[in-house]
C-alpha positions as CSV (number, residue, x, y, z in Angstrom):
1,X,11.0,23.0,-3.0
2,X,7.9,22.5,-5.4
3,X,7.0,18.8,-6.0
4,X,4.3,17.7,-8.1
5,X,3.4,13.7,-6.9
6,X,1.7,11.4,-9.4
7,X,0.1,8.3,-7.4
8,X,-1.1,6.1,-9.9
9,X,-3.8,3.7,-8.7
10,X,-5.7,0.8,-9.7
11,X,-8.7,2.9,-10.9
12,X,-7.6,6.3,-10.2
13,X,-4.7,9.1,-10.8
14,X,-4.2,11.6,-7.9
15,X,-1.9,14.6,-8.7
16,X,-0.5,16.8,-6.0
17,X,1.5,20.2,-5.7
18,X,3.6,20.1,-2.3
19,X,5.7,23.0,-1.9
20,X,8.3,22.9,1.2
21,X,6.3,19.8,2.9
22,X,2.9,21.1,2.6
23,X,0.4,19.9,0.2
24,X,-1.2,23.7,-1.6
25,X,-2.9,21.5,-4.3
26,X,-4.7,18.7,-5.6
27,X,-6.2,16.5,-8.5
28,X,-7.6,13.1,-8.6
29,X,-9.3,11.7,-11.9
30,X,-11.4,8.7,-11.0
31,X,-11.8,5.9,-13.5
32,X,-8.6,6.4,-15.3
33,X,-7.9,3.8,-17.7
34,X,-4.0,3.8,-17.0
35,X,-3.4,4.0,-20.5
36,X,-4.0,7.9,-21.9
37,X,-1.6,10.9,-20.4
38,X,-4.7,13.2,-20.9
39,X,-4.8,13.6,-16.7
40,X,-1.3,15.0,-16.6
41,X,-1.9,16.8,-20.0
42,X,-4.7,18.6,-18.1
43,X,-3.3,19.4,-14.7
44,X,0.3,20.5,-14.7
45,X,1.9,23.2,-12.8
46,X,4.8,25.5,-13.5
47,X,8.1,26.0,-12.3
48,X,8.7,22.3,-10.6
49,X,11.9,21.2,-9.3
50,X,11.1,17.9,-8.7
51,X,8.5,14.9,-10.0
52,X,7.9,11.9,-7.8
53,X,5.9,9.4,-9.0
54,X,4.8,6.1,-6.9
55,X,6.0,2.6,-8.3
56,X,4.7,0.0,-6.6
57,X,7.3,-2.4,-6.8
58,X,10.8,-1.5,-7.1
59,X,12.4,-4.9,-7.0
60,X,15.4,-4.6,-4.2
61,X,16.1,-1.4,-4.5
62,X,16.4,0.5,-1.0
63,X,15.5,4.1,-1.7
64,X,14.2,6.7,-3.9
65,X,15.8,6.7,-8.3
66,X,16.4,9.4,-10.2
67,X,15.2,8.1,-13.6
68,X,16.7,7.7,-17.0
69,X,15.9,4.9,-19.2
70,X,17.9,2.5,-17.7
71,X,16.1,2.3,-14.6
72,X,12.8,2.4,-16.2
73,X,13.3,-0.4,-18.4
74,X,14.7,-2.1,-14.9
75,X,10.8,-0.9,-13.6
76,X,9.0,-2.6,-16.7
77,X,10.3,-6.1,-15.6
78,X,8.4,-5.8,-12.6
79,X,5.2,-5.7,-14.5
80,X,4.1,-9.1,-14.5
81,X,4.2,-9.0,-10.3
82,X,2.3,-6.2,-10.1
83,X,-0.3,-6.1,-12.6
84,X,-2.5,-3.2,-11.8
85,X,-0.2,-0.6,-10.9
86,X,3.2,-1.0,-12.6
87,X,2.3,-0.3,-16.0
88,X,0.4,3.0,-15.0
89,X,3.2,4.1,-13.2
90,X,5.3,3.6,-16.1
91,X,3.3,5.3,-18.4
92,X,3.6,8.5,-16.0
93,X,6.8,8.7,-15.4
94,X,7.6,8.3,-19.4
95,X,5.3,11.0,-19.8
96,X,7.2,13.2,-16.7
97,X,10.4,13.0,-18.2
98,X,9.4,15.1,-21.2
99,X,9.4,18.0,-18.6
100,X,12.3,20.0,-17.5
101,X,12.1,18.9,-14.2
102,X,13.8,15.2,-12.9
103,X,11.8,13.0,-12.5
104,X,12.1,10.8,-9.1
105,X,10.8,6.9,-8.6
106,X,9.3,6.5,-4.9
107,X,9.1,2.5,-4.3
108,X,6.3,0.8,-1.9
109,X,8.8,-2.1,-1.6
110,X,11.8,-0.1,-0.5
111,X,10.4,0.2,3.2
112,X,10.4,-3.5,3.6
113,X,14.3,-4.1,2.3
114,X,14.9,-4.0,6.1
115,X,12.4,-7.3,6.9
116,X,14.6,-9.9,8.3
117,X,15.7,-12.9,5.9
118,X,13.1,-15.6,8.0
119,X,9.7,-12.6,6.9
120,X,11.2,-13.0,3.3
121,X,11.5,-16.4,2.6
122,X,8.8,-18.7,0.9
123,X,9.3,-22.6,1.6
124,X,10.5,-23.4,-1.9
125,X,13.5,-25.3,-3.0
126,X,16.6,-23.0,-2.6
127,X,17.6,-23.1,-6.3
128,X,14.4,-21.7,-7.6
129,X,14.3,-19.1,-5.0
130,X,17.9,-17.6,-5.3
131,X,17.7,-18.3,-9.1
132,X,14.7,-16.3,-9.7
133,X,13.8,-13.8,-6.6
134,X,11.1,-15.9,-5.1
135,X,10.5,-13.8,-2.1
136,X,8.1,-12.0,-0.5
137,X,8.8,-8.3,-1.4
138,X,5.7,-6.0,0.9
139,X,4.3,-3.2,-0.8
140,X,2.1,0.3,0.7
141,X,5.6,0.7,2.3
142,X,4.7,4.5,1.2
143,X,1.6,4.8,3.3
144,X,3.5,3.0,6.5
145,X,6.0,5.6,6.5
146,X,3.8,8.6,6.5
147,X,1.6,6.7,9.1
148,X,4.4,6.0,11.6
149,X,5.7,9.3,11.3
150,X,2.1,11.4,11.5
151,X,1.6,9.1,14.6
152,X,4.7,9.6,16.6
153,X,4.1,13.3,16.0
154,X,0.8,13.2,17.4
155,X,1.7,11.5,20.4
156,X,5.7,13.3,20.7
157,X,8.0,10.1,21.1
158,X,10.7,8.5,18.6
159,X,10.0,6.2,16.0
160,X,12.6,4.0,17.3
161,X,10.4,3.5,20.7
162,X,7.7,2.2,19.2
163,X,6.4,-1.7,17.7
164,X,3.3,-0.6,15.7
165,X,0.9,-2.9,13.3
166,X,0.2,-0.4,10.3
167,X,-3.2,-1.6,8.4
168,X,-3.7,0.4,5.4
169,X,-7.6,-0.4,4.2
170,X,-7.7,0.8,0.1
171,X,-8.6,-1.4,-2.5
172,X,-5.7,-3.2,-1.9
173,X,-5.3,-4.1,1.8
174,X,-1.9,-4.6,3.6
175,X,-0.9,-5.2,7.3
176,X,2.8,-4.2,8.4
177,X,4.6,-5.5,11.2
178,X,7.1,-2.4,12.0
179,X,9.8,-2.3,14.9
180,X,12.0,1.2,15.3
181,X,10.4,2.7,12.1
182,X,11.6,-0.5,9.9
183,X,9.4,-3.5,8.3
184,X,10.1,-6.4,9.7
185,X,6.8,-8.7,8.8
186,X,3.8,-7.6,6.0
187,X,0.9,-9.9,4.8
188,X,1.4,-8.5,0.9
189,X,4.0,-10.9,-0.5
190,X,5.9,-11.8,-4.0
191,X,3.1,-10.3,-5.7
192,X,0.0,-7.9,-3.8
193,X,-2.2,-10.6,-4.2
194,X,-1.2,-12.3,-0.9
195,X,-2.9,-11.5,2.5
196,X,-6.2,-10.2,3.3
197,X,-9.0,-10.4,0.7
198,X,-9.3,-7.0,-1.7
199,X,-11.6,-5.2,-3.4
200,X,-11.2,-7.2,-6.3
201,X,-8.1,-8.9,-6.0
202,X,-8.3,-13.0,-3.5
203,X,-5.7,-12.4,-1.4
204,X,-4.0,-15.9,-0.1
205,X,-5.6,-18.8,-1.2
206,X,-4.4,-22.8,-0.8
207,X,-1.7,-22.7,-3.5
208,X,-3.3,-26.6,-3.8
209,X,-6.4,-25.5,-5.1
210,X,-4.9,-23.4,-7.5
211,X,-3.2,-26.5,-8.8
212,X,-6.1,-28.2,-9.1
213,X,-7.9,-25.9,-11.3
214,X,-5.1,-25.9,-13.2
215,X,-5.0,-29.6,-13.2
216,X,-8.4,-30.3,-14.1
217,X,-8.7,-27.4,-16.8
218,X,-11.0,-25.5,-14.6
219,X,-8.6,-22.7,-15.7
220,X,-6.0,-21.5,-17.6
221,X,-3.3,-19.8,-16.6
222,X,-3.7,-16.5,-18.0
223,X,-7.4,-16.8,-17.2
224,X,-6.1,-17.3,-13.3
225,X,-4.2,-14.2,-13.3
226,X,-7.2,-12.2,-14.6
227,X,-9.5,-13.9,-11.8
228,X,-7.1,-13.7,-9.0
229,X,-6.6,-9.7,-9.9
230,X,-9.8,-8.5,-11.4
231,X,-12.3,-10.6,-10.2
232,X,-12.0,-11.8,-6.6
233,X,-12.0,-10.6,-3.5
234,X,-15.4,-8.4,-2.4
235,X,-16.4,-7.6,-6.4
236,X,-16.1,-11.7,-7.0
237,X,-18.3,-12.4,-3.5
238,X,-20.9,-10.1,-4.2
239,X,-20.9,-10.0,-7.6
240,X,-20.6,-6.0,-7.3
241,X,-17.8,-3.7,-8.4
242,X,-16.0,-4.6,-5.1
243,X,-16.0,-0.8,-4.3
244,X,-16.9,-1.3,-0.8
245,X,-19.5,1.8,-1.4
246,X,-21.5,-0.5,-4.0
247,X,-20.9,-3.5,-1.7
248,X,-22.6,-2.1,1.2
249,X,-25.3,-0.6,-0.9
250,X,-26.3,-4.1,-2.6
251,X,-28.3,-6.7,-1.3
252,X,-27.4,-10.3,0.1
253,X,-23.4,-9.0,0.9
254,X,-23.2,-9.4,4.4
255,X,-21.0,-13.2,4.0
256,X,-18.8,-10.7,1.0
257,X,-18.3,-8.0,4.0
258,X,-18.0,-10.9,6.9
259,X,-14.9,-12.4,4.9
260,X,-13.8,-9.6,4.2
261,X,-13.5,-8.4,8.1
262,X,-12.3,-11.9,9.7
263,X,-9.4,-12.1,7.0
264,X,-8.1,-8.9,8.0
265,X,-8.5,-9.5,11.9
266,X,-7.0,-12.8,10.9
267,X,-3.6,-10.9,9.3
268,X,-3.9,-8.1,12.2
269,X,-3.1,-11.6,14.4
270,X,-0.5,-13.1,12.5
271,X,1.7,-9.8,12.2
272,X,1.0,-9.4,15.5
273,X,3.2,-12.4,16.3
274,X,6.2,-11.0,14.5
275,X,6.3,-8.1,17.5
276,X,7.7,-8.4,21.1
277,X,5.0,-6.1,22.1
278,X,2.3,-3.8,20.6
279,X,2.4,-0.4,21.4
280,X,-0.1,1.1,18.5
281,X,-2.7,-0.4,15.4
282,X,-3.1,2.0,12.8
283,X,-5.6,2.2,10.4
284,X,-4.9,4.3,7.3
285,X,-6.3,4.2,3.3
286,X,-9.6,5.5,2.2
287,X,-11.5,2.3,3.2
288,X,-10.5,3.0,6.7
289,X,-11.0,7.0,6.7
290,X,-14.3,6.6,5.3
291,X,-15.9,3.5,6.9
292,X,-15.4,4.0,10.5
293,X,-18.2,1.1,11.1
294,X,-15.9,-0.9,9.6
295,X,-13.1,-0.2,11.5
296,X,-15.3,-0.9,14.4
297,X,-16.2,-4.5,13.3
298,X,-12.7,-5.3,13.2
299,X,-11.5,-4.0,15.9
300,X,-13.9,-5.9,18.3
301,X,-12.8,-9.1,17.0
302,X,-9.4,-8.4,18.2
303,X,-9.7,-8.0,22.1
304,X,-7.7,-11.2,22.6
305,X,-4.5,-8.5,21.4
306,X,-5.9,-5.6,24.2
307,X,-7.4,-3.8,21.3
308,X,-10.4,-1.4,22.4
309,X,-11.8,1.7,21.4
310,X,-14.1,4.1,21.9
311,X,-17.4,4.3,19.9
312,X,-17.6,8.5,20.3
313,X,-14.0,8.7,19.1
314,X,-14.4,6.5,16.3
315,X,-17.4,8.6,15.3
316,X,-15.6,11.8,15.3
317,X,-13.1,13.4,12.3
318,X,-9.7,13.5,10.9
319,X,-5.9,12.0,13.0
320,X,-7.4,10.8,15.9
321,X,-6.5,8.1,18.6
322,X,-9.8,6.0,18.9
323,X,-8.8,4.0,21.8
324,X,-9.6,4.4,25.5
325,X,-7.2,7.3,27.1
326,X,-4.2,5.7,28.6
327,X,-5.2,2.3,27.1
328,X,-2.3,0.3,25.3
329,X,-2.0,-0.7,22.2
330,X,-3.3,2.9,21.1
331,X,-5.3,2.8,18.1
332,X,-5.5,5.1,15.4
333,X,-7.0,6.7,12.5
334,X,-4.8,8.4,10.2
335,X,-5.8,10.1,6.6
336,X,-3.1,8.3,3.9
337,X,-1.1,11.2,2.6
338,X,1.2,9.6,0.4
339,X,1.9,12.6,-1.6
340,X,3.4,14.1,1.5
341,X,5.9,11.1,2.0
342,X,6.5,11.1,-2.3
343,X,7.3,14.7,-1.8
344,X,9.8,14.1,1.1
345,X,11.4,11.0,-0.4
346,X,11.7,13.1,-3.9
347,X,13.8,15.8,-2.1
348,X,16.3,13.5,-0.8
349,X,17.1,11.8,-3.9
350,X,17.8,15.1,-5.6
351,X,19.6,16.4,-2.9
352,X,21.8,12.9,-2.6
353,X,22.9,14.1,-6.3
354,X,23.6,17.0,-5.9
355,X,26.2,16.0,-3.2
356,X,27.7,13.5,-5.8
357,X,25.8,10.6,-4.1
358,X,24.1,7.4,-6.2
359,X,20.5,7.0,-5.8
């Protein structure tokens, strides 16, 4: 089957070509505003019998959509929660469905349906929770999926067997509690802003000092939205783009980067706990790929969890285990491929219709 994947980022568009589960092409334009088609305009390929295009959030919904307008007006409610990504996606997939081919909806959120009812629950009044959906949601559930399954591959056992922490390191940052291939704890929340601090987006912060700038007119609210989102996290400590590239390039960042590594370690702990045992950390996104020092700094914080690894193999390239040989919890490295994970999850929604089955 030929796929074509659209992964909307925050900054970025990457399109892919996956024919029977192998990626044969690809095309990432950097710096896209989110707003003009002209990427998919540019790169198209012929003969497609699927689209799959990454929405972040995707509410409670437990697997892959066919769309129609229906469920993308469903999507657009969603915008307000997730901010950076939502509205790109939805601009893609409105542009998609002028092709031929259907056009499939691949959700982050759908991975953590499965977290059990104590993960999900903020300590609000029950009302206001059950009245609006006031629950913590997860998101990058894509890129845990592909990572669990490239990592039992690599070492030949059954997802079921293993209780794994998945920390996906973009310019969003998640960590992922999983048990038998299912979610059962993230650090990502109602919205992505919760957990670890981002490239530009806070992470958690004392919901009491939000209310006091609110309070004392520090703030509006729609200028806290923007400053929470777009202006926080690395790019707000060191007053750089919060690309981690520019970060470690400018001067007088090293408290920015320090942060930035002890609220990770610190998430890395607290999902930890949600496990009764840890047989693997992996690290995944292009922060984590690409800044194997980093990977480093963070990892010899957490010895306290039996976490070690080995400088040589955390110097070397590509899928790799990083951790001493026999050592347990096994640590790994693994290249994101969402596209590969789109593609799969795009095939079995078609093939669910064609067997008469809802999406």
């Amino acid at each position: 089957m030929r796929v074509m994947t659209v992964n909307p980022g925050s900054s970025s568009l990457k399109l892919s070509l996956v024919v029977d589960g192998t990626e044969v092409e690809r095309a990432v334009f950097d710096r896209w505003d989110g707003v003009t088609s002209e990427p998919l305009r540019r790169k198209q390929w012929p003969d497609l019998d699927v689209v799959a295009v990454r929405f972040v959030h995707g509410g409670d919904r437990r697997a892959p959509a066919v769309l129609d307008e229906a469920i993308l007006a469903e999507l657009g409610e969603f915008v307000p929660l997730a901010p950076l990504h939502q509205p790109r996606s939805l601009m893609a997939a409105k542009y998609a469905m002028f092709g031929s081919a259907p056009v499939v909806a691949c959700f982050d959120t759908a991975f953590h349906t499965s977290m059990p009812e104590a993960a999900r629950m903020y300590g609000l009044p029950k009302d206001l929770t059950e009245r609006y959906g006031l629950r913590r949601y997860g998101f990058h559930g894509l890129s845990c999926q592909y990572a669990m399954r490239r990592i039992t591959e690599m070492v030949h056992d059954k997802p079921g067997n293993t209780r794994a922490l998945c920390v996906h390191m973009g310019a969003g940052v998640s960590i992922t509690a999983i048990k038998g291939g299912r979610s059962v704890d993230t650090s990502m929340g109602f919205t992505p802003l919760e957990g670890a601090v981002m490239a530009t987006r806070s992470g958690s912060v004392d919901p009491g000092l939000l209310v006091y700038m609110l309070e004392q007119k520090i703030i509006s609210a729609e200028e806290l939205s923007d400053v929470l989102y777009f202006q926080s996290g690395l790019a707000g400590m060191s007053g750089t783009s919060g690309d981690l590239r520019d970060v470690l390039a400018a001067p007088d960042t090293k408290l920015a980067v320090d942060v930035y590594v002890h609220r990770i370690r610190r998430e890395i702990g607290a999902m930890a706990a949600s496990l009764d045992r840890l047989d693997a950390v992996v690290f995944t996104g292009g922060v984590a790929v690409h800044n194997r020092n980093l990977v480093g700094d963070i990892t010899r914080g957490l010895e306290v969890l039996g976490i070690t690894v080995v400088n040589e193999l955390l110097a070397a390239h590509g899928d790799r285990v990083i951790s001493p040989l026999g050592a347990l919890p096994r640590v790994f490295v693994i290249t994101d491929r969402e596209e590969l994970e789109l593609a799969e999850q795009a095939e079995f929604a078609v093939a669910r219709i064609k067997k008469g089955v809802a999406a």
